[in-house]
C-alpha positions, 0 to 999 in steps of 0.5 A: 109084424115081426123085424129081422135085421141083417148086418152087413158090411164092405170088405176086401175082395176075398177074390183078389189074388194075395200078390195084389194085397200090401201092408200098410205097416202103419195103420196096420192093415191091408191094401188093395190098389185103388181099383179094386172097390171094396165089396159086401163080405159072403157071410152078410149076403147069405144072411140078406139071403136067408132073411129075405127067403123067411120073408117070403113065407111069413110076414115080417119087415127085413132092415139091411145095418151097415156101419162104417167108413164110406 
């Protein structure tokens, strides 16, 4: 049996409006306020969702990586 492995990752919610977003300009990077919870990035999802669409039509194992801060 054949593995496709699918990478994924957590990132900012590309929906959340720009006004929301501040810079922290010592650790060089984005904030978000804290309720608004990291989600999976689209890119990794479409991913997942081609794996699992080539998983219906032969038989192969999907594995979902994901590395990272939690």
């Amino acid at each position: 049996m054949k593995n496709i492995i699918v990478c994924m990752k957590q990132v900012l919610d590309p929906e959340v409006p720009l006004s929301l977003f501040k810079i922290d300009s010592e650790a060089k990077q984005a904030m978000l306020p804290k309720a608004t919870p990291p989600v999976l990035s689209p890119f990794d999802e479409n991913a997942l969702e081609a794996a699992l669409k080539i998983k219906d039509t032969q038989p192969v194992a999907v594995s979902v990586l994901s590395l990272g801060r939690s």
